[in-house]
C-alpha positions in Angstrom: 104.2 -287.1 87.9 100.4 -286.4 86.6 98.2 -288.3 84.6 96.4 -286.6 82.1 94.2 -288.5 79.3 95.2 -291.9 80.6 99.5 -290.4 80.1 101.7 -289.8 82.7 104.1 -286.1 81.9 106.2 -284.9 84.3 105.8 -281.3 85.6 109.0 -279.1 86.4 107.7 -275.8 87.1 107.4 -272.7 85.2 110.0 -271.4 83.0 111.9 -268.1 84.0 111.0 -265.0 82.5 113.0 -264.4 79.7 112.8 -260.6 78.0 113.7 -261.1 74.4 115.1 -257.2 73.5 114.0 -256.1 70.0 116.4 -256.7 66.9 118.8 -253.2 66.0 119.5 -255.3 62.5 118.0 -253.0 60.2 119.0 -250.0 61.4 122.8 -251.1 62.0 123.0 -252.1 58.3 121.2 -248.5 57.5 123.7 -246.9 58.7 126.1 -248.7 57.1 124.8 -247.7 53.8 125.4 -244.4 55.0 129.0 -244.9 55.8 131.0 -244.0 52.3 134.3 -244.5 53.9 134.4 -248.4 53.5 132.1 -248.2 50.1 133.7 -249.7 47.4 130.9 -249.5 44.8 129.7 -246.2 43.6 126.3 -245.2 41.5 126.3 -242.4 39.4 122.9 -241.2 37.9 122.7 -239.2 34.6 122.9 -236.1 36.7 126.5 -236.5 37.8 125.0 -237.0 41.1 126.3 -240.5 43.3 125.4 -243.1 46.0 127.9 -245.4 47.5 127.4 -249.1 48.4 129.0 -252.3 49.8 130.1 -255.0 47.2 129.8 -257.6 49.2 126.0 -256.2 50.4 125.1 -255.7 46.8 126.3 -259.0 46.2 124.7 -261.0 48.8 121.1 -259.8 48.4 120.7 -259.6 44.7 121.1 -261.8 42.1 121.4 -259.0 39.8 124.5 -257.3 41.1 125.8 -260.7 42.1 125.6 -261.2 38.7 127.2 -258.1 37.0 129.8 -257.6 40.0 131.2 -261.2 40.0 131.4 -261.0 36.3 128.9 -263.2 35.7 126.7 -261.6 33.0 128.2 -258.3 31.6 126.2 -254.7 32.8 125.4 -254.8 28.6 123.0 -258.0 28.5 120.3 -257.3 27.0 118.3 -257.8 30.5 120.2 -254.9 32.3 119.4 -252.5 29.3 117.2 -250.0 31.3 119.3 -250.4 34.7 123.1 -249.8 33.5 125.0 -247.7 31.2 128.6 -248.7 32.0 130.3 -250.7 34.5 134.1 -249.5 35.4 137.0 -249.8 37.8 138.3 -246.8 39.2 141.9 -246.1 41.2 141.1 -244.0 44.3 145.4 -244.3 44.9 147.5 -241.2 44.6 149.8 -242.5 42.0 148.8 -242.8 38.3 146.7 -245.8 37.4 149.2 -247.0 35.0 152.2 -247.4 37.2 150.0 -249.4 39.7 150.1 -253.4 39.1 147.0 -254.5 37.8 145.3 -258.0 37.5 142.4 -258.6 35.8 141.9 -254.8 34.8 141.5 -253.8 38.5 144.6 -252.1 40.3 145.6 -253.9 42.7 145.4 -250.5 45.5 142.4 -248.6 47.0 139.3 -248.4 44.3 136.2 -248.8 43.4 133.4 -250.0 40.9 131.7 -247.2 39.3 128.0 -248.0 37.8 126.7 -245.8 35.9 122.6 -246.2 36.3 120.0 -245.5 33.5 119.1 -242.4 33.2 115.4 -243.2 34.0 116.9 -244.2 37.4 117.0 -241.3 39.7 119.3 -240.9 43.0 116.1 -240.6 44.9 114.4 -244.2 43.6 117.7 -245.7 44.2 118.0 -244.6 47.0 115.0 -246.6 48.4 116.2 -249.3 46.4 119.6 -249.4 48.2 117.5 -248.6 51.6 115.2 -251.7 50.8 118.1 -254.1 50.1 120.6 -253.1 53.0 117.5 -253.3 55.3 115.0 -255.5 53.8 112.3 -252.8 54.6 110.8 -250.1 52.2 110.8 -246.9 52.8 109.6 -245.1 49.8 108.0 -241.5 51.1 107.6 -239.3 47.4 104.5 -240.1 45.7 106.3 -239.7 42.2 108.6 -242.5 43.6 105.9 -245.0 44.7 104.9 -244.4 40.9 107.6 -245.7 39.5 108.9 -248.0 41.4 
């Protein structure tokens, strides 16, 4: 026991070193955005071109898809005009659509959400947008992207 401006502390020793190893966060959920085989949401742009994305992801980080994917404002509110054309369901089974049971308007087998984006939103933006929300770091690199965005 010391004393030490007229208060006793006790002393026991030093601490061990502890090495505290860098997070992999980031780039585990990057390359989850790159994994298409457990996407259930899927962007199309005005060029028939596509991205693929995480529901629950989308949901999680932003209020806007939260919204719009748990049906709480439609994809046609007046605030989403210059982000979505259409929200739909798609059936991904191999059986017609019709013959599958549906509840709600969604089948009840393998499918997906289809989004289709503004047409002022290209694949590359999105892209970055997606990258930014899976990852919570920017990564823009095109100088016509930085513009925009």
């Amino acid at each position: 026991m010391r004393r030490l401006h007229g208060c006793y502390f006790l002393f026991a020793g030093f601490a061990p070193h502890v090495e505290v190893l860098s997070s992999t966060f980031a780039s585990e959920w990057d390359s989850m955005l790159s994994d298409t085989m457990s996407a259930d949401v899927r962007f199309v742009f005005s060029d028939g071109e596509s991205l693929e994305a995480h529901r629950t992801v989308l949901v999680a980080v932003s209020s806007i898809f939260k919204n719009v994917l748990l049906g709480e404002m439609s994809a046609n509110h007046e605030s989403f005009q210059y982000i979505f054309e259409d929200v739909s369901w798609i059936c991904d089974g191999e059986r017609n659509c019709p013959n599958l049971p549906h509840i709600e308007g969604k089948c009840q087998g393998k499918g997906r959400t289809v989004i289709r984006l503004h047409e002022s939103i290209t694949k590359g933006i999105f892209s970055e947008v997606l990258s930014f929300l899976y990852t919570g770091s920017p990564s823009v690199t095109d100088d016509k992207d930085k513009n925009f965005i």
